[in-house]
C-alpha positions in Angstrom: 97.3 0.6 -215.1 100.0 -0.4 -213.0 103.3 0.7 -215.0 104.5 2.7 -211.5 105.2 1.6 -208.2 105.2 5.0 -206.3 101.3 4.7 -205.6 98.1 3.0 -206.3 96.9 2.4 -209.9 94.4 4.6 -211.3 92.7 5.5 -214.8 90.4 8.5 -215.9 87.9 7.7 -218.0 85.3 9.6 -220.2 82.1 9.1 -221.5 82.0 8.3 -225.3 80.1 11.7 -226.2 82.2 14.0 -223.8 78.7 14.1 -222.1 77.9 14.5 -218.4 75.6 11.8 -217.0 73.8 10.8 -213.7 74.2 7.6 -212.4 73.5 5.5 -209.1 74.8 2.1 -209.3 78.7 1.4 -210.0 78.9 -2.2 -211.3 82.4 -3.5 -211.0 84.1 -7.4 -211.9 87.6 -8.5 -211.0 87.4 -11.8 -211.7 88.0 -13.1 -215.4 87.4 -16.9 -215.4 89.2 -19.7 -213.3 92.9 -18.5 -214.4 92.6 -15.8 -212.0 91.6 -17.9 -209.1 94.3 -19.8 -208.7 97.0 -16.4 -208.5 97.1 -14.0 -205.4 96.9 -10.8 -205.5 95.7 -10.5 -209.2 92.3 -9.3 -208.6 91.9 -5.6 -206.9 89.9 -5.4 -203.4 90.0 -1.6 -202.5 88.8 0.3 -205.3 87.8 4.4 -204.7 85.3 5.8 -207.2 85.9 9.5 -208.3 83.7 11.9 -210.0 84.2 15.0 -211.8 81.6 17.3 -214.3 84.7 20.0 -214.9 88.1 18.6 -215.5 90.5 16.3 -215.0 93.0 17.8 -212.4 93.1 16.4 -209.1 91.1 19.1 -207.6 87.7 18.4 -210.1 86.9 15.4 -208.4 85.3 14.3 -205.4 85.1 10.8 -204.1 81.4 9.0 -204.3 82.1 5.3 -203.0 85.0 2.9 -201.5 83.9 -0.2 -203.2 86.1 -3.0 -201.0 85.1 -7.0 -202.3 86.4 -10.6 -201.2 85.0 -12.2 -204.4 85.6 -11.2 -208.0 82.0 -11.7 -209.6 80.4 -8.5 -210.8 78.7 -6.4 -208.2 76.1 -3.8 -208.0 76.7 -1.0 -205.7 74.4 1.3 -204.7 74.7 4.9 -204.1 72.7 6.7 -201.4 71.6 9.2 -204.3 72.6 9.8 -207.9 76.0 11.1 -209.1 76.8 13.2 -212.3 79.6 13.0 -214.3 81.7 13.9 -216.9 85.0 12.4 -216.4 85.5 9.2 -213.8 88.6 8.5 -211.8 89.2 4.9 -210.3 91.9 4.2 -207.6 92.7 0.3 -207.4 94.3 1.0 -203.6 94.8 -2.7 -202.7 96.8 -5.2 -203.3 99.8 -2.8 -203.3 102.5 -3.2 -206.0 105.1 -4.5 -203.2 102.5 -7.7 -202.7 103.0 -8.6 -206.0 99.4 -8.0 -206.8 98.4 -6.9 -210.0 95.4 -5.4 -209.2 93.3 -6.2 -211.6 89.5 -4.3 -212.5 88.0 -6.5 -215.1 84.9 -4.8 -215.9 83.6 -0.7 -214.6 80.5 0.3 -215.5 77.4 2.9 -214.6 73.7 1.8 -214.1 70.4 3.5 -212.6 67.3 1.4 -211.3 65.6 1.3 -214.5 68.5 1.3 -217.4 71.6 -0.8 -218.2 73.9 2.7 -218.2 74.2 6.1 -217.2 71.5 8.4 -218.3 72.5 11.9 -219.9 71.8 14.7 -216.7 72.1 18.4 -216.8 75.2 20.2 -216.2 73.7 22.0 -213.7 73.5 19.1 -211.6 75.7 18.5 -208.3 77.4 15.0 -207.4 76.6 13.1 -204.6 76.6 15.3 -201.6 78.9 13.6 -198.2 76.4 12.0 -195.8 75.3 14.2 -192.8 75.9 11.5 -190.3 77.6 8.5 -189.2 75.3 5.9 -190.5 75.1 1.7 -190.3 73.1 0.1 -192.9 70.9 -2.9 -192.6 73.0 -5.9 -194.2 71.8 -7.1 -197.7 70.6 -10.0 -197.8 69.8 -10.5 -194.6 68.9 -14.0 -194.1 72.0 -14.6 -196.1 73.9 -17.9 -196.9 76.8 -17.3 -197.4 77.9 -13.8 -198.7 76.0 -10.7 -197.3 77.0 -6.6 -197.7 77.0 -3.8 -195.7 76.9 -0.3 -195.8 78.2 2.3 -193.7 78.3 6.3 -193.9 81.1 8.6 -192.8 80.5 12.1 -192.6 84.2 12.8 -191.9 87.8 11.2 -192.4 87.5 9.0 -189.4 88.9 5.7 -187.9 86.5 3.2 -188.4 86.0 -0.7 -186.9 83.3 -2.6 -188.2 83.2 -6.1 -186.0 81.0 -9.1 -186.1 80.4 -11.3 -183.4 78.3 -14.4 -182.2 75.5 -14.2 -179.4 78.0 -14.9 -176.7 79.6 -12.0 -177.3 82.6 -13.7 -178.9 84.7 -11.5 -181.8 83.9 -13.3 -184.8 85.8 -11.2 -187.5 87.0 -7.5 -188.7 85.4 -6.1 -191.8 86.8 -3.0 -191.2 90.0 -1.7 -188.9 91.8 1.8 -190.2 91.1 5.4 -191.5 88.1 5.5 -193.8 87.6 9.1 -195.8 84.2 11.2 -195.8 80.9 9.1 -197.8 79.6 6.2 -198.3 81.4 2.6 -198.3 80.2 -0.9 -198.4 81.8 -4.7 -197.3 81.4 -7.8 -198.0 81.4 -10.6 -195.3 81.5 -14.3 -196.7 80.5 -16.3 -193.7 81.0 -20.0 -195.8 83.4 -20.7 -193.2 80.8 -20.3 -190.1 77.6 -21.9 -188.9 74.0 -20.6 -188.5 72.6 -18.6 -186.9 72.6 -15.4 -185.6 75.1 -12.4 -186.1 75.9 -8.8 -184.5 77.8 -6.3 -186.4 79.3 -3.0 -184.6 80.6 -0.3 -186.0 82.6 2.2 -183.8 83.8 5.4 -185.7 84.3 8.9 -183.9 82.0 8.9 -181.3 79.5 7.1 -182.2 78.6 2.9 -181.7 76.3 1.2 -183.7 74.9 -2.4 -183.8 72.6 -4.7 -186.1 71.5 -8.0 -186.1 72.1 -10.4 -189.0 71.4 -14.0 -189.4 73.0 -16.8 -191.5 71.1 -19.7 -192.7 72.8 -22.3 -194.5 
């Protein structure tokens, strides 16, 4: 998957039965074992999942989620509604080829609530329609110790900060800082690194200012 160095790596993939499915978890791994820990850049942070129930060309598909992880163990994202499928496009956009990364997905797979995979859906059904608003989740888990998500929502391409900060008011870190497209995306923060307590995160994009408490226990 990463033969070129003119853009980001990406792959197509189809279901087994050239069926279309419905869907509403993406479970992704980039981690394989404790080789990969000790090399930088191997494991891919910024992956974009695609989704297409026509074709192939560029044009069939329409982004669902902007998966972006610090750790490499599988996760479980959650959609805000179910997608259909027929064909799947994944773009590993970071590391980039000039970091030397080799941006590595070990494991892509398709889950709803109550099965292990994707569930065969009607052609007739849409994909995941772009949110409506600009929208900041509650983090998950929340208490946490020491890895939490959050979620935010993006009805347009905007620029987007997402910011956490301490009780005084102090800057703690930057989840987020650049142009995010239209839908839904999620971070991770991994807080091993800071003590107790209590947490604000902001997000700022267009307009609009959001804020939510959060609190560590360790």
């Amino acid at each position: 998957m990463d033969l070129y160095p003119r853009g980001p790596a990406w792959a197509i993939f189809e279901f087994a039965d050239q069926g279309t499915y419905k869907f509403n978890y993406i479970v992704t791994q980039t981690d394989n074992g404790s080789a990969d820990d000790a090399v930088s850049n191997r494991q891919a942070t910024s992956i974009e999942i695609f989704a297409s129930t026509t074709g192939t060309n560029a044009g069939d598909f329409q982004s669902i989620a902007m998966i972006l992880r610090q750790t490499g163990e599988e996760k479980w994202t959650k959609l805000s509604s179910y997608a259909t499928a027929k064909y799947i496009k994944v773009i590993l956009h970071q590391p980039t080829t000039n970091q030397g990364g080799w941006r590595q997905l070990v494991e892509l797979g398709l889950a709803t609530d109550k099965k292990l995979g994707a569930v065969p859906a009607n052609r007739g059904l849409d994909i995941t329609a772009l949110p409506t608003e600009f929208t900041l989740e509650q983090n998950y888990p929340n208490p946490f110790n020491p890895v939490t998500s959050i979620r935010f929502s993006v009805p347009e391409d905007s620029y987007v900060t997402l910011k956490v900060f301490d009780t005084a008011g102090h800057e703690v870190t930057k989840l987020v800082d650049g142009r995010e497209s239209a839908g839904y995306h999620q971070v991770e923060w991994n807080a091993a690194d800071y003590p107790s307590g209590i947490y604000f995160y902001q997000m700022i994009a267009g307009s609009v200012k959001q804020v939510k408490r959060m609190i560590l226990v360790k």
